[in-house]
C-alpha positions in Angstrom: -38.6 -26.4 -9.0 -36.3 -27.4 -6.5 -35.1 -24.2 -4.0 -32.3 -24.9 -1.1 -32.9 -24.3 2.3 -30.9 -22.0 4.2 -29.7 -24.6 6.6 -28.2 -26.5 3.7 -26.3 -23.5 2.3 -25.3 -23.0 6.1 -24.1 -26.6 6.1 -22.3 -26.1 2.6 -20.7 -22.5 3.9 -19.4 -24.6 7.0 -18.3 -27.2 5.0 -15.8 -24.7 3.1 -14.9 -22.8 6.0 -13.9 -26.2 7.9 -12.0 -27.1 4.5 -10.1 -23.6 4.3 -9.0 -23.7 8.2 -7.7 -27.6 7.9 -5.8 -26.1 4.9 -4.4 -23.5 6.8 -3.5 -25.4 9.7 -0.3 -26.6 8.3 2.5 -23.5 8.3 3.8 -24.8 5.1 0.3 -24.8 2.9 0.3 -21.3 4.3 3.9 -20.5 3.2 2.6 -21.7 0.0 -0.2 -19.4 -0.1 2.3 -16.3 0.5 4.4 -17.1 -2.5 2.2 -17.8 -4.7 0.1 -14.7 -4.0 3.3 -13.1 -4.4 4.6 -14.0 -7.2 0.8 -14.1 -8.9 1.3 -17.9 -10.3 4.0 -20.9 -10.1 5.1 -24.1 -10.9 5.3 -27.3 -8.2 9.1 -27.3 -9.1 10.0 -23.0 -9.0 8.0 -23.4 -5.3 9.5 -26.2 -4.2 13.1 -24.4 -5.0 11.9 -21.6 -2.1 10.7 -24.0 0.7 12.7 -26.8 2.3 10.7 -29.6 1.0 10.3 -31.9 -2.1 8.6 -30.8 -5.3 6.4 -34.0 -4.4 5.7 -32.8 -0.5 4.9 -29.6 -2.5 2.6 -31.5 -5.0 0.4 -32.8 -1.9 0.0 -29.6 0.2 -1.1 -27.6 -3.3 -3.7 -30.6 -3.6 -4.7 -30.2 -0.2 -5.2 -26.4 -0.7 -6.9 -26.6 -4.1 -9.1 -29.2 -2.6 -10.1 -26.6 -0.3 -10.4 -23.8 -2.9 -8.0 -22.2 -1.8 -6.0 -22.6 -5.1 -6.0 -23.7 -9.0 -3.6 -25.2 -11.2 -4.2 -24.6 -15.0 -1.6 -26.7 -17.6 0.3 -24.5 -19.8 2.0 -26.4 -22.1 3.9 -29.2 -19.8 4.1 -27.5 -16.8 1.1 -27.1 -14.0 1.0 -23.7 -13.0 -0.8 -22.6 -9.7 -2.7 -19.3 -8.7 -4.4 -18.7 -5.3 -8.2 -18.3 -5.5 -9.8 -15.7 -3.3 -13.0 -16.7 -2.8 -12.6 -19.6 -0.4 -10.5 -17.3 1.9 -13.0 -14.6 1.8 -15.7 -16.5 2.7 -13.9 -17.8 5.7 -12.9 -14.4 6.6 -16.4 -13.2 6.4 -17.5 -16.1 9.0 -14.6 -15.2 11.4 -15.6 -11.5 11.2 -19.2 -11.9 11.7 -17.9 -14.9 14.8 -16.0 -11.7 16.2 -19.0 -9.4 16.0 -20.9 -11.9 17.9 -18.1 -12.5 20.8 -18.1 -8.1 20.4 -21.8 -7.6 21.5 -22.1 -10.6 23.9 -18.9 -9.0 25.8 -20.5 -5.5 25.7 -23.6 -7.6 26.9 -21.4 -9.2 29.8 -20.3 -5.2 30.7 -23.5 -3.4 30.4 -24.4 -6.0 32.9 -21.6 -5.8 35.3 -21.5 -2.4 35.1 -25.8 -1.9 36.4 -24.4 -4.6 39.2 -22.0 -2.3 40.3 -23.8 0.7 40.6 -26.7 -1.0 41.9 -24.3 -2.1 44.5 -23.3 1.2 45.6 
């Protein structure tokens, strides 16, 4: 019986989060992401008739973004249709939400502190 340590699932969250925000650095992976969330799934070909690149530039940045779970292609008949996939973008919005909570209390931290400065001041 084999159980994982915490740090290694930290590790393995990090991992996923630092593979969802090098996804999402490029602005057309995250164009990408918008269509296809809005239009539920798509083809390589329909997307790359809405963006100004080539159906093969389109090819690589949806292979990047399923890389990093952000997406999934499934084959339906002869075409390759893409969906986007949740998961990895909730997970990383968890971590930026709970990185925000920690800046929130050591700023409130930072003011109680000024603040009993001040008035010890006075």
């Amino acid at each position: 019986m084999t159980e994982e340590h915490p740090a290694a699932e930290d590790a393995d969250a990090t991992g996923a989060v630092d593979s969802v925000l090098g996804a999402l650095a490029d602005p057309t992976r995250r164009r990408l992401l918008d269509l296809l969330a809005a239009q539920g799934e798509a083809t390589a070909t329909s997307l790359a008739g809405q963006l100004p690149v080539s159906r093969q530039a389109v090819v690589k940045h949806l292979t990047v973004l399923d890389a990093a779970g952000l997406v999934s292609g499934g084959r339906v008949g002869r075409e390759v249709r893409y969906s986007v996939r949740p998961a990895a973008l909730n997970a990383t919005a968890r971590w930026m939400a709970g990185l925000a909570a920690d800046w929130d209390r050591r700023l409130a931290n930072i003011k109680r502190v000024a603040e009993a400065a001040e008035r010890e001041s006075h």
